[in-house]
OpenMM code with the backbone's topology and positions (N, CA, C; nanometers):
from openmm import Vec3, app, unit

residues = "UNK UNK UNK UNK UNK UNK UNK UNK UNK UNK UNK UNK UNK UNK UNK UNK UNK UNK UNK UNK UNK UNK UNK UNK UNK UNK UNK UNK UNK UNK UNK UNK UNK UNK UNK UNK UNK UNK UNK UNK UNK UNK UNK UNK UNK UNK UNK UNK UNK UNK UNK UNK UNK UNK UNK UNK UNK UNK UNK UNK UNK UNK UNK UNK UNK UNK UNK UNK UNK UNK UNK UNK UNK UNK UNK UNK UNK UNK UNK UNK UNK UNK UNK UNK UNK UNK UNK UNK UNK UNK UNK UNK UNK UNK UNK UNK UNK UNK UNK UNK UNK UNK UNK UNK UNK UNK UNK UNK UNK UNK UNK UNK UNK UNK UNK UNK UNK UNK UNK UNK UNK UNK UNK UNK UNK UNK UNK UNK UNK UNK UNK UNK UNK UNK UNK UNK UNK UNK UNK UNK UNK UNK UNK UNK UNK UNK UNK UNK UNK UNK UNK UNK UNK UNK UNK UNK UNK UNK UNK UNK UNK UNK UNK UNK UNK UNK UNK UNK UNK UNK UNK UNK UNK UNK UNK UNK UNK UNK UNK UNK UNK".split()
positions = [
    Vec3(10.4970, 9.8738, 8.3127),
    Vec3(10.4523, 9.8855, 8.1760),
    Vec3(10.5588, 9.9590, 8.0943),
    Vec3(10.6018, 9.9136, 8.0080),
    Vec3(10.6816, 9.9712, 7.8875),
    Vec3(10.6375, 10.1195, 7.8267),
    Vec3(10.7389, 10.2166, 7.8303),
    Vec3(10.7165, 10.3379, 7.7933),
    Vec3(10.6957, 10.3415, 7.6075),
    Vec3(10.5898, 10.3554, 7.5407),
    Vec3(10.5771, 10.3884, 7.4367),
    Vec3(10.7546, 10.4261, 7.3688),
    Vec3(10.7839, 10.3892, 7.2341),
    Vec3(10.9074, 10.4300, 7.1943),
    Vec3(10.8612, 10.5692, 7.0726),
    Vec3(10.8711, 10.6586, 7.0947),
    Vec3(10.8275, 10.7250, 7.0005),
    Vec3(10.9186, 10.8513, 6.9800),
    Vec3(11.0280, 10.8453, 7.1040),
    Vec3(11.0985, 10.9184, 7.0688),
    Vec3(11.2927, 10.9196, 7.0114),
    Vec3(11.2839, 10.9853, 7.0257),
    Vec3(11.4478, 10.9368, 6.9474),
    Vec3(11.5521, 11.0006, 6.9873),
    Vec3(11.6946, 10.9310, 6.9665),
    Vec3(11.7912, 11.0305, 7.0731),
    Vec3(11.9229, 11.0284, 6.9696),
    Vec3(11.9514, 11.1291, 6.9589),
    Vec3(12.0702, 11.1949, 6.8541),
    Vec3(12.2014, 11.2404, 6.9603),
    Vec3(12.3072, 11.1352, 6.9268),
    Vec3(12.4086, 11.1361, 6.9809),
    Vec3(12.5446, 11.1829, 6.9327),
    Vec3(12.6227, 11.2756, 7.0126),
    Vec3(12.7405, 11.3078, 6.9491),
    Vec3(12.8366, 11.1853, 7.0272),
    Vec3(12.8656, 11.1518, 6.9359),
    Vec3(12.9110, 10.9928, 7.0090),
    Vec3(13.0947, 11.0642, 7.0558),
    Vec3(13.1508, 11.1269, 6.9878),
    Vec3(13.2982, 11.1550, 7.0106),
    Vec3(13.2447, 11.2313, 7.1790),
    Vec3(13.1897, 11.3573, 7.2007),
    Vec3(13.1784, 11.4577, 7.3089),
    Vec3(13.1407, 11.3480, 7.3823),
    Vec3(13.0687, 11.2172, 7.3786),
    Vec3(13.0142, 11.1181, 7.4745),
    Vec3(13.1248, 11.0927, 7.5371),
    Vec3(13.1781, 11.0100, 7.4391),
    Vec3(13.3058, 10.9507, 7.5246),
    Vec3(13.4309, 10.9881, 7.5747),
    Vec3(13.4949, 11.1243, 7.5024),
    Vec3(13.5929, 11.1728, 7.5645),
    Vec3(13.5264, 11.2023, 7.6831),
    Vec3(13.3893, 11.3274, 7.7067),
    Vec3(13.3708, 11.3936, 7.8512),
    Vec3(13.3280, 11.2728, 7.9324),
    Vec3(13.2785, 11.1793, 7.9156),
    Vec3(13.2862, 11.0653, 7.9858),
    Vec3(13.4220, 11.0356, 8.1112),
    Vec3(13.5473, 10.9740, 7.9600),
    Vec3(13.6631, 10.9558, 8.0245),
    Vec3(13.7116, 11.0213, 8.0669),
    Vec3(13.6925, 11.1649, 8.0238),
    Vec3(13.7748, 11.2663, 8.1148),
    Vec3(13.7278, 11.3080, 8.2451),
    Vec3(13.5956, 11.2568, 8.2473),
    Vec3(13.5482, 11.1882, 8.4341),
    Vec3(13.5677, 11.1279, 8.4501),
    Vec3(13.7220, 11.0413, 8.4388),
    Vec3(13.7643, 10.9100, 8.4758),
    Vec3(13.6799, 10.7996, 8.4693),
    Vec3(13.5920, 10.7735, 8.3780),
    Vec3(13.5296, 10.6581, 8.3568),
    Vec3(13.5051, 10.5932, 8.2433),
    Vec3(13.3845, 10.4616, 8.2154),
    Vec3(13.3876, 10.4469, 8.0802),
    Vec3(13.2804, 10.4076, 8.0607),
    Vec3(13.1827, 10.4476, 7.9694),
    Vec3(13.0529, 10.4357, 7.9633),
    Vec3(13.0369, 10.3156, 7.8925),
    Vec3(12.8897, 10.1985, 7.9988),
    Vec3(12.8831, 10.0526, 7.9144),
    Vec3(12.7635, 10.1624, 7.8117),
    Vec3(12.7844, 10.0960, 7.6772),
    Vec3(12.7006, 10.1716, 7.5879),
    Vec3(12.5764, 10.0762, 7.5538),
    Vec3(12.5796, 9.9386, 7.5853),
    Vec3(12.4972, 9.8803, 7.5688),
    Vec3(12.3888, 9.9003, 7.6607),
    Vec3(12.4459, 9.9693, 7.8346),
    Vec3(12.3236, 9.9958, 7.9334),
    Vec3(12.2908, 10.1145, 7.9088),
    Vec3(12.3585, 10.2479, 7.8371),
    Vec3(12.3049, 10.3522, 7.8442),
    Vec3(12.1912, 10.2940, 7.7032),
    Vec3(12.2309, 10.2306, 7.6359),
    Vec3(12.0809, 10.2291, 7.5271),
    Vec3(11.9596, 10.1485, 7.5877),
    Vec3(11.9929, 10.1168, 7.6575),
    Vec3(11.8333, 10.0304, 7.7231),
    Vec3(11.7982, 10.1642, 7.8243),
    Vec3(11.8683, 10.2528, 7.8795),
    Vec3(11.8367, 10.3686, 7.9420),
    Vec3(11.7845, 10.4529, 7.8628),
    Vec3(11.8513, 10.4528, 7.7458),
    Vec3(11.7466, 10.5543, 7.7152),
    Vec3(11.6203, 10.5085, 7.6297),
    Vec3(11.5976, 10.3940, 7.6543),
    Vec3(11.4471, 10.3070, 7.5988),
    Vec3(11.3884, 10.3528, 7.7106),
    Vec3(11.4300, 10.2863, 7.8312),
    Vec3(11.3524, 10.2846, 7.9099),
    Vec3(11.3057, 10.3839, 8.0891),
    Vec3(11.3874, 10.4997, 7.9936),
    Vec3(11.3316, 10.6256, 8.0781),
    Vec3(11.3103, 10.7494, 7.9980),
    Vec3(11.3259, 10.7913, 7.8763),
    Vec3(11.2760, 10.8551, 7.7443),
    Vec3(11.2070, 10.8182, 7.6481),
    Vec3(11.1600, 10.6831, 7.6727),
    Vec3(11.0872, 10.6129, 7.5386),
    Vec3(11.1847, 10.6144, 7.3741),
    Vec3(11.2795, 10.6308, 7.4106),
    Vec3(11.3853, 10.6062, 7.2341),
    Vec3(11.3877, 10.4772, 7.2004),
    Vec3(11.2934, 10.4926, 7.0905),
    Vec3(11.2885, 10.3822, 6.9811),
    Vec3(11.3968, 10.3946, 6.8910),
    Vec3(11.4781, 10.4857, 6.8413),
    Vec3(11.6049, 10.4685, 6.7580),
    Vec3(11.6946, 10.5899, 6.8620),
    Vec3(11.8081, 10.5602, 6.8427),
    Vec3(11.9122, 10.5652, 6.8699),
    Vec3(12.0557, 10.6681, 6.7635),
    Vec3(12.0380, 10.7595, 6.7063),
    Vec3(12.1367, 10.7681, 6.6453),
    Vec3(12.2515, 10.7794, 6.6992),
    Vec3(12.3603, 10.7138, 6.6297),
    Vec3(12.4971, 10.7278, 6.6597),
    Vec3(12.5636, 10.7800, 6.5816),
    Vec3(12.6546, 10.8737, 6.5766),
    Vec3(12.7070, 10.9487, 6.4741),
    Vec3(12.9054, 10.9515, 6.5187),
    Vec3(12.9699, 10.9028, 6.4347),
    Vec3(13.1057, 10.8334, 6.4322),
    Vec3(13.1333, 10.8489, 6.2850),
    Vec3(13.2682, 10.9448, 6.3955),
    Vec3(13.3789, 10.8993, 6.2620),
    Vec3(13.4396, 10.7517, 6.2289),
    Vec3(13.4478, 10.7748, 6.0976),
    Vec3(13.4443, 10.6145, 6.0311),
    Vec3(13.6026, 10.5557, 6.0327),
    Vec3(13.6154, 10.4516, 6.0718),
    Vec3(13.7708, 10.3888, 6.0705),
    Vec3(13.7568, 10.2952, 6.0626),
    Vec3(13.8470, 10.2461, 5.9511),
    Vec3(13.8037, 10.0779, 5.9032),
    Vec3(13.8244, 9.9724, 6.0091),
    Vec3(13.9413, 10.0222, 6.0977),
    Vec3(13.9821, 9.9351, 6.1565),
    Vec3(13.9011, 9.9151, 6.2761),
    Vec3(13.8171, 10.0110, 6.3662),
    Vec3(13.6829, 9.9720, 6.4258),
    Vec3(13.5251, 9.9057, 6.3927),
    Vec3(13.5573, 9.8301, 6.2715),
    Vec3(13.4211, 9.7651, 6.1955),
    Vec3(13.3465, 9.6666, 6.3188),
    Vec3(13.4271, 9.5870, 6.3961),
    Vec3(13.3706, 9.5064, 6.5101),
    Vec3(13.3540, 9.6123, 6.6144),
    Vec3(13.3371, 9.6861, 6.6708),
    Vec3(13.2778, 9.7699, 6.7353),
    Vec3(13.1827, 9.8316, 6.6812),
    Vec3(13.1767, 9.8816, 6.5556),
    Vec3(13.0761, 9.9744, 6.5155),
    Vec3(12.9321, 9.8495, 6.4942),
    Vec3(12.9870, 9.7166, 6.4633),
    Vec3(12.8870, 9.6235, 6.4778),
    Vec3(12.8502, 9.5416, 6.5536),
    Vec3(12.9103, 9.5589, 6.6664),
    Vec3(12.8955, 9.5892, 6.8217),
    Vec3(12.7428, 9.7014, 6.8940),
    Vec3(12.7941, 9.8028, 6.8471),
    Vec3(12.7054, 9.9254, 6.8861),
    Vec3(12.5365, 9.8848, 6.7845),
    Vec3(12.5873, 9.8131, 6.6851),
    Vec3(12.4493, 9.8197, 6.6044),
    Vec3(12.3551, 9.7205, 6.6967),
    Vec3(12.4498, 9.5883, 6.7172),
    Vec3(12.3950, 9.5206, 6.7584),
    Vec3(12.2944, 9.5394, 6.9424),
    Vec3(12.3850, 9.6903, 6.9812),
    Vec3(12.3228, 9.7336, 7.0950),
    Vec3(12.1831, 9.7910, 7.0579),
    Vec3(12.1432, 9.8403, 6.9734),
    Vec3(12.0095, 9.8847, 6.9253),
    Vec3(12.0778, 10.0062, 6.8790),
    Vec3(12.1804, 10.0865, 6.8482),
    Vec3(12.2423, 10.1676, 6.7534),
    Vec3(12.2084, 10.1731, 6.6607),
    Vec3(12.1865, 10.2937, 6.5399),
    Vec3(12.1511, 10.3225, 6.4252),
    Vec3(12.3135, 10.4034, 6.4558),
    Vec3(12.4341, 10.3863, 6.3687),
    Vec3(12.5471, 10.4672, 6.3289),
    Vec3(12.5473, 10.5015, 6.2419),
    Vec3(12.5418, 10.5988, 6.2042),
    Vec3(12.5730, 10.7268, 6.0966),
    Vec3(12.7109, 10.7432, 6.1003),
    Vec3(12.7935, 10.7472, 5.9920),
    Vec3(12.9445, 10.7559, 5.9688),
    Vec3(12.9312, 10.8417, 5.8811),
    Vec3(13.1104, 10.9664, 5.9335),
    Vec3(13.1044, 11.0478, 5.8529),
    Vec3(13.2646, 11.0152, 5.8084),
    Vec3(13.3196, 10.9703, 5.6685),
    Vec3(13.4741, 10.9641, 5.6630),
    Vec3(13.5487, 11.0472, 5.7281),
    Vec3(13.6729, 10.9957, 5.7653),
    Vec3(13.7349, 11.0697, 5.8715),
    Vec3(13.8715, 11.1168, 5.7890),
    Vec3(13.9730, 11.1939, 5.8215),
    Vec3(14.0491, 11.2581, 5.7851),
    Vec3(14.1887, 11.2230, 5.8569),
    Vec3(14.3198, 11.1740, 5.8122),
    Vec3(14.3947, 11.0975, 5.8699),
    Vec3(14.5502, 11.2333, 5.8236),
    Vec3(14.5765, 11.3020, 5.9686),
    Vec3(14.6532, 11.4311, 5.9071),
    Vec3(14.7990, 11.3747, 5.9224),
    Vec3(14.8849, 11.4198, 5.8763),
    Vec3(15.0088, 11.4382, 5.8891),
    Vec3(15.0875, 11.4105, 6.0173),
    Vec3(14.9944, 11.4227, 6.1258),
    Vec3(15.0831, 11.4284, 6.2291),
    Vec3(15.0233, 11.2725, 6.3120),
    Vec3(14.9340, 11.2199, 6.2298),
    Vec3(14.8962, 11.1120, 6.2484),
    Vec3(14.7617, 11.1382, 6.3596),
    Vec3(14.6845, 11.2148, 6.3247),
    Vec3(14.6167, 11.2727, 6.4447),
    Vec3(14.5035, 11.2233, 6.3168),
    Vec3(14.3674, 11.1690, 6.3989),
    Vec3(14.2385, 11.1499, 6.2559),
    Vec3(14.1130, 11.2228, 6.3213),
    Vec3(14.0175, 11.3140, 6.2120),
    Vec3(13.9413, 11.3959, 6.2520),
    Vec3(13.8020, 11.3482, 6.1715),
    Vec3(13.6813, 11.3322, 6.2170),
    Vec3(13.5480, 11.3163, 6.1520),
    Vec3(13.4861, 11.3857, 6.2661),
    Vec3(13.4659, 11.5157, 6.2441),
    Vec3(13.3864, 11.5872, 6.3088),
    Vec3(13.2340, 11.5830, 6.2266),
    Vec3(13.1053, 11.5279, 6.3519),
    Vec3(13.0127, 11.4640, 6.3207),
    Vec3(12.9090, 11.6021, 6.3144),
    Vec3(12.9425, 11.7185, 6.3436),
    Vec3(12.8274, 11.7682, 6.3886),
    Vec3(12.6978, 11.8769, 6.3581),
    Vec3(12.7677, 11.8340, 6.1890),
    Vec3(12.6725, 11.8817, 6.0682),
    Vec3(12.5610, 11.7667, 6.0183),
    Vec3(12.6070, 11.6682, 6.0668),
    Vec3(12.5354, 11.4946, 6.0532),
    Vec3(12.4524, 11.5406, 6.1745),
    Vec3(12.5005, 11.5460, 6.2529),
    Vec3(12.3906, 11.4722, 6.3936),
    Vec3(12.2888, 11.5898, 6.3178),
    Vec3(12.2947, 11.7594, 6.3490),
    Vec3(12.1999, 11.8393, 6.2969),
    Vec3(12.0853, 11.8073, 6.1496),
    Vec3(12.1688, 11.7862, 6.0746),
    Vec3(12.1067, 11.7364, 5.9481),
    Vec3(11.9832, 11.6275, 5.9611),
    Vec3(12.0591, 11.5326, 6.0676),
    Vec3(11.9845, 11.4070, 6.0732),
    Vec3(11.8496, 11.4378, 6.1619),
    Vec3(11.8417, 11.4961, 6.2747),
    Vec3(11.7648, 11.5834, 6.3078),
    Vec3(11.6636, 11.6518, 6.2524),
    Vec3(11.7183, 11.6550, 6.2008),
    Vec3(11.5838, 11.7817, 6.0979),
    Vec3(11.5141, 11.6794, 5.9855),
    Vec3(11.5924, 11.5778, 5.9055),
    Vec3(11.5405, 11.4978, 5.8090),
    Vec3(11.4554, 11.3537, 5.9063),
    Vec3(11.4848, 11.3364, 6.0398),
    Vec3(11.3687, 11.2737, 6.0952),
    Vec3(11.2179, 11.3163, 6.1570),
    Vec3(11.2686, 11.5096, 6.1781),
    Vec3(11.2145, 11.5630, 6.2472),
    Vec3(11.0360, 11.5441, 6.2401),
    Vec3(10.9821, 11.5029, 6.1240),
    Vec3(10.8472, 11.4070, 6.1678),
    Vec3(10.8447, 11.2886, 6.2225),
    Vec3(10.9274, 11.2022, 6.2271),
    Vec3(10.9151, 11.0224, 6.2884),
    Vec3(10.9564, 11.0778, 6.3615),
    Vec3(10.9580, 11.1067, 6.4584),
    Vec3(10.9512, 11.1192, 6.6328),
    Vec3(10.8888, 11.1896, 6.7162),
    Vec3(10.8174, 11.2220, 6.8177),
    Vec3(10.7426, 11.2850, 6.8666),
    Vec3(10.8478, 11.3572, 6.9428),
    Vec3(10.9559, 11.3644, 7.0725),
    Vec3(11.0444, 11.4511, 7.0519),
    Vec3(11.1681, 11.3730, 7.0843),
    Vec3(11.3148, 11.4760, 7.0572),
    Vec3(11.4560, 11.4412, 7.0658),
    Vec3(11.5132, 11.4579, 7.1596),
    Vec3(11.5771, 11.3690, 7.1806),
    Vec3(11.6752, 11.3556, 7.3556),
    Vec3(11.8483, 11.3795, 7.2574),
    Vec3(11.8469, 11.4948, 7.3076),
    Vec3(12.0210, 11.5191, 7.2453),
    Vec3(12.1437, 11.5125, 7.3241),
    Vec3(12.2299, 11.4516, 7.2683),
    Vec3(12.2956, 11.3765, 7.3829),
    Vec3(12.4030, 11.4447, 7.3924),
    Vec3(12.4961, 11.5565, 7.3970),
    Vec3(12.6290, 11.6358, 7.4032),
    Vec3(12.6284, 11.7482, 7.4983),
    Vec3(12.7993, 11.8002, 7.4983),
    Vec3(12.8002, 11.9563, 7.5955),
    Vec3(12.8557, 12.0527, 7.5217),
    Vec3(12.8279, 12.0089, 7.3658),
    Vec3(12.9254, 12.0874, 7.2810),
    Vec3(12.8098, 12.2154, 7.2654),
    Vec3(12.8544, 12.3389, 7.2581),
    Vec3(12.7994, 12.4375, 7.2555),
    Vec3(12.7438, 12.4676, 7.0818),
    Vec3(12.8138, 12.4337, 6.9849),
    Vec3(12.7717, 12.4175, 6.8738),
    Vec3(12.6583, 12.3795, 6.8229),
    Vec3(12.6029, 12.3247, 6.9311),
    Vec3(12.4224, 12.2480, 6.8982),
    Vec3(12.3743, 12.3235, 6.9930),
    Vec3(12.3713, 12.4458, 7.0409),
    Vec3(12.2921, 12.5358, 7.0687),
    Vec3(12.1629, 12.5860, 6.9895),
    Vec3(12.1868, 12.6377, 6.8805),
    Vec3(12.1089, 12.6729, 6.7587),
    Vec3(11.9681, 12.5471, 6.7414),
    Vec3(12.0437, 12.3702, 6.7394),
    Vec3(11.9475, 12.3173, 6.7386),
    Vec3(11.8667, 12.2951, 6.8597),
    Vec3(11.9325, 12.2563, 6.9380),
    Vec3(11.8273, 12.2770, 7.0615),
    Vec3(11.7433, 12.3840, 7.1098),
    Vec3(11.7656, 12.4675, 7.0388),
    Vec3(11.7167, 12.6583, 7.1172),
    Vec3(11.5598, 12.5795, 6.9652),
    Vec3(11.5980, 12.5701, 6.8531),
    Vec3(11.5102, 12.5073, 6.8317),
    Vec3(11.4081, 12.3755, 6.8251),
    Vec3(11.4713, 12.3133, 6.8811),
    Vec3(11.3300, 12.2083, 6.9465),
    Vec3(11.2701, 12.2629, 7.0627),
    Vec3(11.3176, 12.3267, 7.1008),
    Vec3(11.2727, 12.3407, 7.2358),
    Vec3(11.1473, 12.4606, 7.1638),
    Vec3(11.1992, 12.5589, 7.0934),
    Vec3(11.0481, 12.6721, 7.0403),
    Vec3(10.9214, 12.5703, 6.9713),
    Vec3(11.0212, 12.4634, 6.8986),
    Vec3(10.8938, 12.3376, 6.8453),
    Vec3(10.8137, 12.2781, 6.9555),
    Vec3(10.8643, 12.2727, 7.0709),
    Vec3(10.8385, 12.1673, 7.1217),
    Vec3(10.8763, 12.0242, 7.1003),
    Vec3(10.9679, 12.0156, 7.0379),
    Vec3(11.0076, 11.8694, 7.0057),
    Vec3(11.1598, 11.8288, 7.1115),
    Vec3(11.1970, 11.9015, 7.2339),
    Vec3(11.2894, 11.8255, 7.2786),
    Vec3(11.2390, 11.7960, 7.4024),
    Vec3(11.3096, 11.6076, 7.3790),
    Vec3(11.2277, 11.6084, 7.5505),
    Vec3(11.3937, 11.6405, 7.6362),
    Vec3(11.5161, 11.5900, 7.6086),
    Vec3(11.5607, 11.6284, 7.6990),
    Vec3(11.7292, 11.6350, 7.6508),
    Vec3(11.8192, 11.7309, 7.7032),
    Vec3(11.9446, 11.7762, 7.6556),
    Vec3(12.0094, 11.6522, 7.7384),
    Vec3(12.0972, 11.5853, 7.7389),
    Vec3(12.1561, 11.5359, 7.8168),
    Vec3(12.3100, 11.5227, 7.7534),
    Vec3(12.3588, 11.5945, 7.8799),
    Vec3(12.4975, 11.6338, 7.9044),
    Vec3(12.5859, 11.5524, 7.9663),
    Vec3(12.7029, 11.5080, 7.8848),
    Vec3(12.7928, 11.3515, 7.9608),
    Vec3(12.8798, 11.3982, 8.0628),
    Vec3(12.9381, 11.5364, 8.1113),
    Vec3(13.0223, 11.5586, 8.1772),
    Vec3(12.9400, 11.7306, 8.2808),
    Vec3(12.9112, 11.6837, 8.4156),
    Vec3(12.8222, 11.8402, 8.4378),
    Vec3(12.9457, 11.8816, 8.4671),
    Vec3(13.0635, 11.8886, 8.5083),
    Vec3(13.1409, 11.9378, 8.5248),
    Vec3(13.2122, 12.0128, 8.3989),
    Vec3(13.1673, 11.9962, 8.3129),
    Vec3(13.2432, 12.0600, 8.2009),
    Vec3(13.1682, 12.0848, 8.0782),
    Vec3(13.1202, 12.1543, 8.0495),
    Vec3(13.0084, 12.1457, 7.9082),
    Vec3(12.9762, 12.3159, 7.9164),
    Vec3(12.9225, 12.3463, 7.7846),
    Vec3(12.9304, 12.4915, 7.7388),
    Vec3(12.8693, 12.5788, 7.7734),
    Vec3(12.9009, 12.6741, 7.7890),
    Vec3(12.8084, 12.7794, 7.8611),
    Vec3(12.6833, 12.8034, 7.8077),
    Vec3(12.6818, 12.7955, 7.6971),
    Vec3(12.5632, 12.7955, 7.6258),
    Vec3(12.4734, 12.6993, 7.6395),
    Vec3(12.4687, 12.6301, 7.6515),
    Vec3(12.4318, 12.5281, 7.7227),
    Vec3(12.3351, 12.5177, 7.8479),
    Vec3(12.4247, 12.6491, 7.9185),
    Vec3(12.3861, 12.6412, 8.0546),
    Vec3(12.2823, 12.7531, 8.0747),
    Vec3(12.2781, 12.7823, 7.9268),
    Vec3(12.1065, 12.8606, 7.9441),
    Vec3(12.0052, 12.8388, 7.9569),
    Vec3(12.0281, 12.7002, 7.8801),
    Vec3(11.8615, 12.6302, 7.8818),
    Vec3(11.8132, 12.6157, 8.0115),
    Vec3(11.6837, 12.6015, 8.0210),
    Vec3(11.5705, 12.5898, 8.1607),
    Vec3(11.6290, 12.4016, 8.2057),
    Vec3(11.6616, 12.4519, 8.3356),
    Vec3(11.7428, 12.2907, 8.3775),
    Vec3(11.6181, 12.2239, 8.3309),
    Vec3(11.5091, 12.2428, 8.3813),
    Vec3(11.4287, 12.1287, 8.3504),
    Vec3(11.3814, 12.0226, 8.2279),
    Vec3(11.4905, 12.0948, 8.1306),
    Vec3(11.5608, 12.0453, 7.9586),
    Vec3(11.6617, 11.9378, 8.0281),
    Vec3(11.7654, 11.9680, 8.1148),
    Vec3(11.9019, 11.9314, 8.1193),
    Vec3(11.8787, 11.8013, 8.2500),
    Vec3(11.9834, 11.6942, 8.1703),
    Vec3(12.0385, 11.5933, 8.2457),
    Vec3(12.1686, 11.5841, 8.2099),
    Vec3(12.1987, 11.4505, 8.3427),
    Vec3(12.4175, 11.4683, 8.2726),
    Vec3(12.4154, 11.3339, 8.2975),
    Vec3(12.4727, 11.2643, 8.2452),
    Vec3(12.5636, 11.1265, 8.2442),
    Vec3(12.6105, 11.1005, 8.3388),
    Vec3(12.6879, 11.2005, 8.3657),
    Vec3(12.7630, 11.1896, 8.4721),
    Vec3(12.7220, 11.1685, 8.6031),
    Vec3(12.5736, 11.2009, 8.6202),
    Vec3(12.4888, 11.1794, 8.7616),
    Vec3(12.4324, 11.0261, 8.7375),
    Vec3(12.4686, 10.9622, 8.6109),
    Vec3(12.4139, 10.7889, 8.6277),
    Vec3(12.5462, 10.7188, 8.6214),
    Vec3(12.6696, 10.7772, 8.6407),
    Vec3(12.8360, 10.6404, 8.6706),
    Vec3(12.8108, 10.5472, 8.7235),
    Vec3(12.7220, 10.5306, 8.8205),
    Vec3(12.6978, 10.3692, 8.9403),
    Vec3(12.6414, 10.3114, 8.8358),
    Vec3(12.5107, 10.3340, 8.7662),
    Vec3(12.4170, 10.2644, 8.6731),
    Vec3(12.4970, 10.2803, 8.5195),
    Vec3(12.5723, 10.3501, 8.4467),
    Vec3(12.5847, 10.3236, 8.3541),
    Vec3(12.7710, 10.3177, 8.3030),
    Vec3(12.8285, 10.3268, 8.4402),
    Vec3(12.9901, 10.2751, 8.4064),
    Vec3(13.0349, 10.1620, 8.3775),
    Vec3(13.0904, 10.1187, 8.2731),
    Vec3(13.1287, 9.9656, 8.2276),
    Vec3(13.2139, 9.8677, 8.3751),
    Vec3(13.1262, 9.7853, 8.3976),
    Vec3(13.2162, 9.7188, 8.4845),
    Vec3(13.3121, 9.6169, 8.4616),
    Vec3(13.4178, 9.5713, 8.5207),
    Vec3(13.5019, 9.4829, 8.4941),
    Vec3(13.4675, 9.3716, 8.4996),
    Vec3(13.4878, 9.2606, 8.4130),
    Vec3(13.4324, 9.1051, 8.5102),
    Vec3(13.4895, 9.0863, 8.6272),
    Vec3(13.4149, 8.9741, 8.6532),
    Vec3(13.5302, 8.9086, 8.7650),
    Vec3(13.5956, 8.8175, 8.7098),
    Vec3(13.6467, 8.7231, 8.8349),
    Vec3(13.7644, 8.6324, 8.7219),
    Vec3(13.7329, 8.5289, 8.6897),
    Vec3(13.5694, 8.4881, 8.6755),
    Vec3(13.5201, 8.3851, 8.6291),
    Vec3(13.4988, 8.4468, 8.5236),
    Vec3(13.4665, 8.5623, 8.4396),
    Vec3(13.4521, 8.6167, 8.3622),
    Vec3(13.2815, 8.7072, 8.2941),
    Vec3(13.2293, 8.6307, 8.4181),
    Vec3(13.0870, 8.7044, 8.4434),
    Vec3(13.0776, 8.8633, 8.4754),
    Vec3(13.0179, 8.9219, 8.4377),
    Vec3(12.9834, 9.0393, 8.4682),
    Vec3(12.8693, 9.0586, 8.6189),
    Vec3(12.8731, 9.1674, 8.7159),
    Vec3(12.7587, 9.2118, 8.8258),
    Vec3(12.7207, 9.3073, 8.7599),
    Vec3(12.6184, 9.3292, 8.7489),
    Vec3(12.5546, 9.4668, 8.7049),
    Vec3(12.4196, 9.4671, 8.6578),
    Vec3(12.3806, 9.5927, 8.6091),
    Vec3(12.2299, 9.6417, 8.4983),
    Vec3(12.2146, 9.5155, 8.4459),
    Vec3(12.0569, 9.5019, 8.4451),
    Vec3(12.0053, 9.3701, 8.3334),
    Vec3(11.8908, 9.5069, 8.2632),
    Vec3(11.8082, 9.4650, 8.1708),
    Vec3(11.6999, 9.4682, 8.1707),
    Vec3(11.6074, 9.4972, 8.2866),
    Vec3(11.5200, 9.6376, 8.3502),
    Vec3(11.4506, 9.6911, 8.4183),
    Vec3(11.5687, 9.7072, 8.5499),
    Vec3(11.6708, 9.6826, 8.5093),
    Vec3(11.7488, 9.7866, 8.7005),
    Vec3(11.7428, 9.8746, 8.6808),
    Vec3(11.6733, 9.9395, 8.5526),
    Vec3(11.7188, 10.1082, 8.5350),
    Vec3(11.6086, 10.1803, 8.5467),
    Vec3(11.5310, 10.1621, 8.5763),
    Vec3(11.3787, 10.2319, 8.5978),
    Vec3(11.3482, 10.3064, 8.7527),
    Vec3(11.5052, 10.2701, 8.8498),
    Vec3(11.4897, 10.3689, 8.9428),
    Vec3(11.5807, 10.4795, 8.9333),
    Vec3(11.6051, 10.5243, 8.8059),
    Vec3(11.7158, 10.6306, 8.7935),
    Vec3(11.6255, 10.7548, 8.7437),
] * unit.nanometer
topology = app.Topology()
chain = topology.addChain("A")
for resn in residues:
    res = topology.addResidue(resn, chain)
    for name in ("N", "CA", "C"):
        topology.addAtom(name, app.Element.getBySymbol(name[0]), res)
């Protein structure tokens, strides 16, 4: 039976994917969103990304995964280095849904969203912290009652992008392989 969708999951999409890769891997994003339908009940999805014109087919890519992206303009410096730090958005957005959802699955290890999580958790509105790298994420962090905390990094078999083969088919996650994780 299908888990009610009533809750919602607020993603720092940059901390996703660097602590991801910097566990040598690469997260399929289309299986972690049916994961988190279908073991948190998330009916929306926020994604929060810095904006670059030149990723428009990806970002409508991700929508088309069941993504809601939130873009924040990004900042293109001198040394050719570009910055859209998201993480006054993800908070904001948080709080302006904070009635449409029953509770929030927050998806980072950045210690900066301490403050919000220390408050859902006094609301009662978080169901669960989930952390992309356990090997590396903030101390602060590591206060919360584990029974808040999951990591990404303990689903790589179920949610690492696989390669095709050379027919060009994919092996992997469909729809319900993920309900024994």
């Amino acid at each position: 039976m299908r888990r009610p969708q009533t809750n919602f999951a607020f993603i720092d999409s940059q901390n996703l994917h660097l602590s991801v890769r910097e566990a040598g891997w690469d997260l399929d994003f289309a299986r972690f969103r049916i994961y988190l339908s279908e073991k948190y009940g998330v009916g929306q999805a926020f994604l929060f990304l810095g904006y670059q014109p030149e990723r428009h087919a990806m970002y409508t890519a991700l929508q088309r995964m069941g993504y809601v992206c939130i873009f924040k303009p990004t900042l293109v410096y001198k040394d050719g280095t570009t910055k859209g730090n998201c993480d006054a958005e993800l908070v904001l957005h948080t709080m302006i849904e904070f009635n449409n959802y029953e509770r929030a699955v927050i998806v980072t290890g950045d210690g900066d969203f301490h403050c919000l999580v220390d408050y859902l958790m006094k609301k009662e509105k978080l169901q669960k912290l989930l952390i992309p790298n356990q090997a590396k994420y903030s101390a602060l962090l590591k206060r919360f009652p584990s029974g808040y905390l999951a990591f990404v990094s303990d689903l790589k078999n179920t949610l690492k992008r696989k390669e095709p083969r050379k027919d060009g088919t994919l092996k992997g996650a469909y729809r319900g392989d993920l309900s024994s994780e």
